[in-house]
N, C-alpha and C positions, 0 to 999 in steps of 0.2 A: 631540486626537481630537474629530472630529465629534460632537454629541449625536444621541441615536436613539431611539426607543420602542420600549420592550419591552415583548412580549407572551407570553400564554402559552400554548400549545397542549396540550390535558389526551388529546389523539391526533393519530395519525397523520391520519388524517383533516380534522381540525382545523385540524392546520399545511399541509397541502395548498391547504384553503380561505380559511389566510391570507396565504398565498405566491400564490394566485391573485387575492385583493380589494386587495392592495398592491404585485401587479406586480413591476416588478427593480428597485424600492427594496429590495424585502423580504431579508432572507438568513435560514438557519437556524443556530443557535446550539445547539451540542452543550454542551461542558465549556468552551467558549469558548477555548483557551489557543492556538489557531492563529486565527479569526477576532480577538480580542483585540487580540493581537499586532500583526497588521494592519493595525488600524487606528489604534492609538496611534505604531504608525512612520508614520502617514501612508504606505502603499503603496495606490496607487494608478490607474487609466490607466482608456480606454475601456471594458476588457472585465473591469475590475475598480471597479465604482464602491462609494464608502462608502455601506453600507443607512441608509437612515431610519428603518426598521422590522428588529427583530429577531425572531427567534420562537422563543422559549425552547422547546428538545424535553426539559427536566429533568423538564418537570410531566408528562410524556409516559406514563403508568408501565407501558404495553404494550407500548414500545420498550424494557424494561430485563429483561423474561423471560429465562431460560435454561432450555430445556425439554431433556430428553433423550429419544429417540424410538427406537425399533426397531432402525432402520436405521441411526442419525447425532443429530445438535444440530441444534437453533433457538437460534443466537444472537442476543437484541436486539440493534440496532446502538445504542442508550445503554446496556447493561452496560457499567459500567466492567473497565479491565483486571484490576484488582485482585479483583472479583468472579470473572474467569474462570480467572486463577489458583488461585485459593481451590475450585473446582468440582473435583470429584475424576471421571476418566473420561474427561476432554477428552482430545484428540490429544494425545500429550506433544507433538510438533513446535510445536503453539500456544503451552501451556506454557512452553518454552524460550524462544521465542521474546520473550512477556511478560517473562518475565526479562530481555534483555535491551535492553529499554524505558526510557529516561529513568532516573527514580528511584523508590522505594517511596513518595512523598507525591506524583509527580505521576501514580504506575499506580492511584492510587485516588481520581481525578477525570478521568482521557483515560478516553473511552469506545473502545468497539469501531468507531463510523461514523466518530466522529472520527479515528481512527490512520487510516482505510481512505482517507479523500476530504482530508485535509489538504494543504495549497498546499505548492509546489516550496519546499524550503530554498535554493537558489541566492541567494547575493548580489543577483546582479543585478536579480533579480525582486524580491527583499526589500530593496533599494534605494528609496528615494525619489525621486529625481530620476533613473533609469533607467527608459526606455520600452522595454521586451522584449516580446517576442512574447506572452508570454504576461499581459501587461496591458494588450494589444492595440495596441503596436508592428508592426513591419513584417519584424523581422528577430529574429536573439538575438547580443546585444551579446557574447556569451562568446566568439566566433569572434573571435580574434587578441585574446584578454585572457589575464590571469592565470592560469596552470592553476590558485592557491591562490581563485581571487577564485568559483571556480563548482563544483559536484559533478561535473559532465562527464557524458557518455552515449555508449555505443559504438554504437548506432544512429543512424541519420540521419532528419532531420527537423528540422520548424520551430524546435522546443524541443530543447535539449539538457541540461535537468535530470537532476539522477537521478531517480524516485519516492523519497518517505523514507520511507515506511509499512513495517514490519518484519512485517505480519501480512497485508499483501496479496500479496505472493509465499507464504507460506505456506498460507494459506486457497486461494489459486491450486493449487498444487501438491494439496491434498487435493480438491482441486476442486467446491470451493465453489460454489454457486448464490447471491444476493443478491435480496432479497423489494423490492420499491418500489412504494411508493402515489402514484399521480398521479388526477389529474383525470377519466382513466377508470376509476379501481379500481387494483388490484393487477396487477403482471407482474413476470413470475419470468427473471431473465439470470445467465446461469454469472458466473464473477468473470472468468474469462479474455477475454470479450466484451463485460465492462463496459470495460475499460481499452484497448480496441481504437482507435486513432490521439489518442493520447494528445498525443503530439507534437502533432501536427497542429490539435487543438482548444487556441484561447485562453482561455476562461473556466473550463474546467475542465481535470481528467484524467478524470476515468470519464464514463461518457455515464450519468448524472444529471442530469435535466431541472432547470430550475430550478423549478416547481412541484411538485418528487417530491419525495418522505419515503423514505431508505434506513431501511424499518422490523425487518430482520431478514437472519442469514445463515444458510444453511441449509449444514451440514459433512457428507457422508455417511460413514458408520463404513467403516475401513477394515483389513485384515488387516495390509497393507504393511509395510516398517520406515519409518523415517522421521528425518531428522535437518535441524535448522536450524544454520546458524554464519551468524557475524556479524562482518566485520571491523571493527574501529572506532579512532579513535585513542587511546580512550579508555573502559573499559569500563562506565559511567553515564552517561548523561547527554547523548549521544553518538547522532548520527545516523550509520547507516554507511556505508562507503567502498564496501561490495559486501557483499551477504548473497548467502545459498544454501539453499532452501528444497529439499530431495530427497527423495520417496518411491519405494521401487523394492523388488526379489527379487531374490536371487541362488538357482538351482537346479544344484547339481552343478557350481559354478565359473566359470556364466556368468550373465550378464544376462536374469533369465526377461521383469523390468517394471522401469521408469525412465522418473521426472517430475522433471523440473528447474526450478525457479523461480526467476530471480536478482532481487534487488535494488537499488536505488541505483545501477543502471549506465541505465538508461533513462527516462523521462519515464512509463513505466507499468512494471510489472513487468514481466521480461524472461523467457518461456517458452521452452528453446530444446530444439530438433527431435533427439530421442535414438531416433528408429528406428530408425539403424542401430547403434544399440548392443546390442537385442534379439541375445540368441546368443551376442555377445562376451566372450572371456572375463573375468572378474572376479577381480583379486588384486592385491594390494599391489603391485605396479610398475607396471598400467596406471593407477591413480587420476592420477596427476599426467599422465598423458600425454591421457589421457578428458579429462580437465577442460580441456586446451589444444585440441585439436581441438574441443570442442564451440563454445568462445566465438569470438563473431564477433570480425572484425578494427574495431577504430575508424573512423569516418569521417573522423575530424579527428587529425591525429597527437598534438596535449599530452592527448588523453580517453584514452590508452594507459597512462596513470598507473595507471588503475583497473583495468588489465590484473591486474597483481600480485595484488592485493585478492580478484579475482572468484575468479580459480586458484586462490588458498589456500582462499575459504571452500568453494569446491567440492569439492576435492580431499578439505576436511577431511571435510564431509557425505557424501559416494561412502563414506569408507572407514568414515563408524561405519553410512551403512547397510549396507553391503556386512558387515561383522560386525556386524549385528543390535544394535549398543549405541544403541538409541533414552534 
Protein backbone atom coordinates (compact mmCIF):
# COMPACT_ATOMS: atom_id res chain seq x y z
CA UNK A 1 0.00 0.00 0.00
CA UNK A 2 1.02 3.27 -1.00
CA UNK A 3 1.85 5.76 1.92
CA UNK A 4 -0.68 8.97 2.42
CA UNK A 5 -1.26 11.87 4.80
CA UNK A 6 -3.92 11.93 6.88
CA UNK A 7 -5.76 14.54 7.79
CA UNK A 8 -8.62 15.62 9.74
CA UNK A 9 -11.51 17.42 9.07
CA UNK A 10 -13.56 18.56 12.42
CA UNK A 11 -16.72 19.50 9.49
CA UNK A 12 -18.33 19.21 6.66
CA UNK A 13 -17.12 22.24 5.60
CA UNK A 14 -13.77 21.54 6.35
CA UNK A 15 -13.31 18.40 4.29
CA UNK A 16 -14.84 20.19 1.37
CA UNK A 17 -12.03 22.88 1.79
CA UNK A 18 -9.61 20.09 1.99
CA UNK A 19 -10.76 18.00 -0.90
CA UNK A 20 -10.63 21.35 -2.93
CA UNK A 21 -6.66 22.63 -1.72
CA UNK A 22 -5.39 18.92 -2.50
CA UNK A 23 -7.34 18.25 -5.64
CA UNK A 24 -7.83 14.41 -6.93
CA UNK A 25 -4.96 13.21 -4.77
CA UNK A 26 -7.37 13.87 -1.93
CA UNK A 27 -10.12 11.11 -1.08
CA UNK A 28 -12.62 10.94 1.84
CA UNK A 29 -12.27 8.43 4.56
CA UNK A 30 -15.37 7.34 6.43
CA UNK A 31 -14.75 3.99 8.66
CA UNK A 32 -12.18 3.18 6.11
CA UNK A 33 -13.08 -0.61 5.51
CA UNK A 34 -13.89 -0.11 1.64
CA UNK A 35 -11.33 2.73 0.87
CA UNK A 36 -8.64 0.47 3.04
CA UNK A 37 -9.22 -2.43 1.36
CA UNK A 38 -8.46 -0.85 -1.95
CA UNK A 39 -5.68 0.13 -1.47
CA UNK A 40 -3.89 -2.58 0.17
CA UNK A 41 -4.98 -4.96 -2.86
CA UNK A 42 -3.41 -2.36 -4.94
CA UNK A 43 -6.80 -1.73 -7.12
CA UNK A 44 -6.24 0.67 -9.10
CA UNK A 45 -6.57 2.48 -13.04
CA UNK A 46 -7.13 5.91 -14.40
CA UNK A 47 -10.38 6.78 -12.82
CA UNK A 48 -9.39 5.24 -9.81
CA UNK A 49 -6.00 6.65 -8.68
CA UNK A 50 -4.37 5.92 -4.99
CA UNK A 51 -4.94 9.43 -2.74
CA UNK A 52 -1.83 11.12 -1.30
CA UNK A 53 -4.07 12.82 0.99
CA UNK A 54 -6.84 11.24 3.03
CA UNK A 55 -9.40 13.22 4.94
CA UNK A 56 -10.45 11.61 7.98
CA UNK A 57 -14.67 12.46 8.23
CA UNK A 58 -14.37 10.47 12.12
CA UNK A 59 -13.38 13.84 13.65
CA UNK A 60 -16.42 15.07 11.72
CA UNK A 61 -18.98 15.14 14.93
CA UNK A 62 -21.94 16.94 12.88
CA UNK A 63 -21.90 14.25 10.48
CA UNK A 64 -22.75 11.47 13.21
CA UNK A 65 -26.41 13.28 14.46
CA UNK A 66 -29.40 11.41 14.34
CA UNK A 67 -32.25 13.87 14.84
CA UNK A 68 -35.82 12.92 14.82
CA UNK A 69 -38.16 15.55 13.30
CA UNK A 70 -41.94 16.02 12.77
CA UNK A 71 -42.39 14.66 9.69
CA UNK A 72 -39.22 11.91 9.26
CA UNK A 73 -35.07 11.48 10.38
CA UNK A 74 -31.88 13.33 9.79
CA UNK A 75 -29.49 10.74 9.37
CA UNK A 76 -25.69 11.70 9.67
CA UNK A 77 -23.99 10.02 6.97
CA UNK A 78 -21.04 8.93 9.86
CA UNK A 79 -23.59 7.33 12.18
CA UNK A 80 -22.46 4.19 12.31
CA UNK A 81 -25.05 1.30 11.62
CA UNK A 82 -24.90 0.09 14.92
CA UNK A 83 -25.96 3.55 16.28
CA UNK A 84 -29.02 3.35 13.90
CA UNK A 85 -30.06 0.11 14.90
CA UNK A 86 -29.96 1.02 18.59
CA UNK A 87 -32.42 4.30 17.81
CA UNK A 88 -35.84 3.31 18.63
CA UNK A 89 -38.51 4.86 15.92
CA UNK A 90 -36.58 4.38 12.72
CA UNK A 91 -38.38 2.74 9.74
CA UNK A 92 -38.32 -0.95 10.67
CA UNK A 93 -37.43 -1.61 6.87
CA UNK A 94 -33.98 0.23 7.83
CA UNK A 95 -33.78 -1.80 10.90
CA UNK A 96 -34.06 -5.02 9.14
CA UNK A 97 -32.15 -4.21 6.74
CA UNK A 98 -28.91 -3.26 9.33
CA UNK A 99 -29.44 -6.55 10.50
CA UNK A 100 -28.67 -7.96 7.70
CA UNK A 101 -25.31 -6.20 7.22
CA UNK A 102 -21.80 -7.91 7.64
CA UNK A 103 -21.44 -8.61 11.26
CA UNK A 104 -22.23 -7.08 14.87
CA UNK A 105 -18.14 -5.81 15.28
CA UNK A 106 -18.17 -4.49 11.72
CA UNK A 107 -22.13 -2.68 12.13
CA UNK A 108 -20.45 -0.84 14.85
CA UNK A 109 -17.63 0.98 12.84
CA UNK A 110 -19.46 1.04 8.75
CA UNK A 111 -21.19 4.28 8.85
CA UNK A 112 -24.29 5.11 7.16
CA UNK A 113 -22.29 7.23 3.87
CA UNK A 114 -20.07 4.59 3.82
CA UNK A 115 -22.71 1.47 3.14
CA UNK A 116 -24.43 4.24 0.74
CA UNK A 117 -21.15 5.32 -1.85
CA UNK A 118 -19.05 1.97 -1.26
CA UNK A 119 -17.03 0.62 -4.65
CA UNK A 120 -18.72 -2.35 -6.91
CA UNK A 121 -17.75 -5.77 -5.13
CA UNK A 122 -17.23 -7.40 -8.56
CA UNK A 123 -14.01 -9.29 -8.96
CA UNK A 124 -13.03 -7.75 -11.75
CA UNK A 125 -13.00 -4.34 -10.47
CA UNK A 126 -11.47 -5.71 -7.21
CA UNK A 127 -8.70 -7.23 -9.23
CA UNK A 128 -5.41 -5.88 -9.60
CA UNK A 129 -4.29 -6.42 -12.92
CA UNK A 130 -7.81 -5.98 -14.52
CA UNK A 131 -8.67 -2.71 -16.29
CA UNK A 132 -12.72 -2.47 -16.14
CA UNK A 133 -14.64 0.27 -16.97
CA UNK A 134 -15.06 1.29 -13.95
CA UNK A 135 -11.08 2.08 -13.15
CA UNK A 136 -11.37 3.55 -16.31
CA UNK A 137 -10.88 0.91 -18.83
CA UNK A 138 -12.64 0.96 -22.07
CA UNK A 139 -15.12 -1.82 -21.72
CA UNK A 140 -16.29 -4.54 -18.57
CA UNK A 141 -14.19 -7.62 -18.76
CA UNK A 142 -17.25 -9.65 -17.23
CA UNK A 143 -18.85 -10.06 -20.75
CA UNK A 144 -17.92 -13.68 -21.91
CA UNK A 145 -16.32 -14.51 -18.26
CA UNK A 146 -17.26 -16.49 -15.38
CA UNK A 147 -20.79 -16.09 -14.25
CA UNK A 148 -18.98 -17.00 -10.54
CA UNK A 149 -15.93 -14.41 -11.22
CA UNK A 150 -18.76 -11.07 -11.12
CA UNK A 151 -22.32 -10.06 -9.34
CA UNK A 152 -23.89 -9.65 -12.81
CA UNK A 153 -26.76 -6.88 -13.54
CA UNK A 154 -29.88 -7.15 -15.40
CA UNK A 155 -29.72 -3.66 -16.92
CA UNK A 156 -27.44 -2.67 -19.60
CA UNK A 157 -24.73 -0.46 -19.60
CA UNK A 158 -21.08 0.35 -19.43
CA UNK A 159 -20.85 -1.46 -15.96
CA UNK A 160 -22.47 -4.39 -15.00
CA UNK A 161 -21.80 -4.62 -11.34
CA UNK A 162 -24.52 -5.09 -8.82
CA UNK A 163 -24.63 -1.91 -6.37
CA UNK A 164 -23.78 -3.80 -2.69
CA UNK A 165 -25.27 -1.25 -0.40
CA UNK A 166 -28.15 -3.12 1.44
CA UNK A 167 -29.55 0.46 2.59
CA UNK A 168 -29.52 2.36 -0.62
CA UNK A 169 -32.51 0.57 -2.14
CA UNK A 170 -34.17 0.88 1.10
CA UNK A 171 -33.65 4.51 1.98
CA UNK A 172 -34.65 4.61 -2.12
CA UNK A 173 -37.84 2.91 -1.53
CA UNK A 174 -38.86 5.33 1.70
CA UNK A 175 -37.66 8.04 -0.53
CA UNK A 176 -35.06 9.42 0.91
CA UNK A 177 -33.42 12.90 0.08
CA UNK A 178 -29.42 13.13 0.78
CA UNK A 179 -28.05 16.68 2.14
CA UNK A 180 -24.16 17.39 0.22
CA UNK A 181 -21.94 20.11 0.95
CA UNK A 182 -19.64 21.27 -1.87
CA UNK A 183 -17.86 24.27 -2.83
CA UNK A 184 -21.05 26.20 -3.19
CA UNK A 185 -22.80 25.41 0.08
CA UNK A 186 -25.35 22.73 0.58
CA UNK A 187 -27.85 21.04 -2.22
CA UNK A 188 -30.48 18.71 -1.43
CA UNK A 189 -30.94 15.33 -4.28
CA UNK A 190 -33.61 12.64 -3.74
CA UNK A 191 -31.54 9.21 -3.36
CA UNK A 192 -33.35 7.97 -6.50
CA UNK A 193 -31.34 10.75 -8.72
CA UNK A 194 -28.26 10.56 -6.83
CA UNK A 195 -27.57 7.06 -8.46
CA UNK A 196 -28.96 8.11 -11.91
CA UNK A 197 -26.32 6.47 -14.78
CA UNK A 198 -24.65 4.64 -12.57
CA UNK A 199 -23.42 2.40 -15.00
CA UNK A 200 -22.37 4.72 -17.21
CA UNK A 201 -20.04 6.89 -14.73
CA UNK A 202 -16.36 5.39 -14.09
CA UNK A 203 -15.12 7.08 -11.02
CA UNK A 204 -18.09 6.67 -9.19
CA UNK A 205 -21.78 5.44 -8.62
CA UNK A 206 -23.86 8.32 -7.19
CA UNK A 207 -23.29 11.58 -8.63
CA UNK A 208 -21.16 12.79 -5.63
CA UNK A 209 -18.73 15.45 -6.75
CA UNK A 210 -15.41 14.76 -5.77
CA UNK A 211 -15.11 17.99 -3.65
CA UNK A 212 -18.68 17.12 -1.85
CA UNK A 213 -19.17 15.91 1.67
CA UNK A 214 -22.52 13.39 1.79
CA UNK A 215 -23.32 15.15 5.25
CA UNK A 216 -26.74 13.82 5.92
CA UNK A 217 -30.05 11.74 4.78
CA UNK A 218 -32.92 13.05 5.32
CA UNK A 219 -35.99 9.76 5.64
CA UNK A 220 -39.64 11.20 5.52
CA UNK A 221 -42.19 9.49 8.07
CA UNK A 222 -44.33 7.21 6.42
CA UNK A 223 -47.89 5.35 7.13
CA UNK A 224 -46.99 2.65 4.45
CA UNK A 225 -46.13 -1.24 5.50
CA UNK A 226 -42.88 -1.88 4.45
CA UNK A 227 -40.68 -4.97 4.30
CA UNK A 228 -36.92 -5.65 3.20
CA UNK A 229 -35.50 -9.34 2.29
CA UNK A 230 -32.23 -10.13 1.36
CA UNK A 231 -30.99 -13.14 -0.60
CA UNK A 232 -27.53 -14.10 0.34
CA UNK A 233 -25.49 -17.14 0.24
CA UNK A 234 -24.90 -16.87 3.47
CA UNK A 235 -26.65 -15.05 6.19
CA UNK A 236 -23.48 -12.68 7.78
CA UNK A 237 -21.17 -11.47 6.53
CA UNK A 238 -22.40 -11.75 3.01
CA UNK A 239 -22.99 -9.27 0.15
CA UNK A 240 -26.31 -10.06 -1.60
CA UNK A 241 -27.33 -11.84 -4.73
CA UNK A 242 -30.65 -9.67 -5.01
CA UNK A 243 -32.42 -7.57 -2.13
CA UNK A 244 -35.99 -6.20 -2.27
CA UNK A 245 -36.64 -3.09 -0.60
CA UNK A 246 -40.95 -2.65 -0.84
CA UNK A 247 -43.30 -0.05 0.76
CA UNK A 248 -46.79 -0.21 -0.53
CA UNK A 249 -51.08 -0.60 0.71
CA UNK A 250 -53.33 -2.95 0.07
CA UNK A 251 -57.17 -1.56 0.26
CA UNK A 252 -60.08 -3.98 -0.04
CA UNK A 253 -57.74 -6.72 -1.82
CA UNK A 254 -56.03 -4.59 -4.24
CA UNK A 255 -52.98 -2.43 -4.64
CA UNK A 256 -54.06 1.18 -3.23
CA UNK A 257 -49.56 2.13 -3.35
CA UNK A 258 -46.32 0.26 -4.41
CA UNK A 259 -42.51 1.18 -4.22
CA UNK A 260 -40.17 -1.26 -5.20
CA UNK A 261 -36.39 -1.12 -4.84
CA UNK A 262 -34.07 -4.00 -5.86
CA UNK A 263 -30.70 -4.45 -5.08
CA UNK A 264 -27.45 -6.18 -6.11
CA UNK A 265 -28.98 -6.64 -9.68
CA UNK A 266 -27.66 -3.19 -11.12
CA UNK A 267 -24.62 -0.87 -10.86
CA UNK A 268 -27.18 1.57 -8.74
CA UNK A 269 -30.14 0.35 -7.17
CA UNK A 270 -32.73 -0.78 -9.37
CA UNK A 271 -36.36 1.19 -8.94
CA UNK A 272 -38.86 -0.63 -11.08
CA UNK A 273 -42.11 1.06 -12.66
CA UNK A 274 -45.29 -0.59 -10.48
CA UNK A 275 -48.05 1.77 -12.01
CA UNK A 276 -49.73 -0.61 -13.44
CA UNK A 277 -50.07 -2.48 -10.40
CA UNK A 278 -52.15 0.42 -8.75
CA UNK A 279 -55.95 -1.34 -8.56
CA UNK A 280 -54.61 -4.97 -9.03
CA UNK A 281 -55.58 -7.39 -7.10
CA UNK A 282 -53.64 -8.36 -4.14
CA UNK A 283 -53.36 -12.14 -2.63
CA UNK A 284 -51.32 -14.91 -2.10
CA UNK A 285 -51.27 -16.36 -5.75
CA UNK A 286 -50.43 -13.06 -7.47
CA UNK A 287 -47.02 -12.38 -5.38
CA UNK A 288 -44.87 -14.83 -7.42
CA UNK A 289 -46.54 -13.95 -10.58
CA UNK A 290 -46.14 -9.71 -9.69
CA UNK A 291 -42.65 -10.28 -8.86
CA UNK A 292 -41.90 -12.08 -12.54
CA UNK A 293 -43.68 -9.57 -14.57
CA UNK A 294 -42.19 -6.65 -12.78
CA UNK A 295 -38.38 -7.71 -13.36
CA UNK A 296 -36.76 -6.88 -16.41
CA UNK A 297 -35.23 -9.46 -18.69
CA UNK A 298 -31.24 -9.51 -18.62
CA UNK A 299 -29.14 -7.98 -21.14
CA UNK A 300 -26.60 -10.63 -21.13
CA UNK A 301 -27.93 -14.25 -20.89
CA UNK A 302 -25.21 -15.91 -17.68
CA UNK A 303 -26.84 -12.22 -15.55
CA UNK A 304 -30.10 -14.53 -15.64
CA UNK A 305 -28.64 -16.21 -12.62
CA UNK A 306 -29.85 -13.47 -10.42
CA UNK A 307 -33.11 -13.88 -11.98
CA UNK A 308 -34.07 -16.49 -9.20
CA UNK A 309 -32.56 -14.43 -6.45
CA UNK A 310 -34.61 -11.11 -7.22
CA UNK A 311 -38.19 -13.26 -7.65
CA UNK A 312 -37.66 -14.82 -4.36
CA UNK A 313 -36.69 -11.70 -2.43
CA UNK A 314 -39.47 -9.86 -3.91
CA UNK A 315 -42.10 -12.12 -3.92
CA UNK A 316 -41.07 -12.58 -0.16
CA UNK A 317 -41.43 -8.64 0.71
CA UNK A 318 -45.00 -8.24 -1.62
CA UNK A 319 -46.36 -10.73 0.63
CA UNK A 320 -45.24 -9.52 4.37
CA UNK A 321 -46.41 -6.19 2.92
CA UNK A 322 -49.33 -7.09 1.56
CA UNK A 323 -50.16 -8.80 5.23
CA UNK A 324 -49.03 -5.88 7.11
CA UNK A 325 -46.02 -8.12 8.91
CA UNK A 326 -43.48 -5.14 8.82
Amino acid sequence: MKPFLLVDAHSAAQAVALLQAHGPQAQLLAAGGDLLGLLKDGVHGPALLPPQVVVNLATAEELRRVERLADGWLLGAMATLQTLARRPGLPPMLVQAIDHIASPQLRARTTLGGNLLQRPRCLYFRHPDEMCFKKGGNSCPAIGGPVQAYPGALMPGACHAGHPSDLAPVLMALEASAQLCGPSGMRHVLLKNLYLGAASRADTEAAVGRDEVLVRLRVPHTLLNQAFEKVAPRDANEFATASAAVVGAVQEGRWKALRIVLGGVAPGPLQLVTDSVIGQPSDARSDAALAAALLPAPEYAPFDTRLPAARLALERALRRVRTAQT
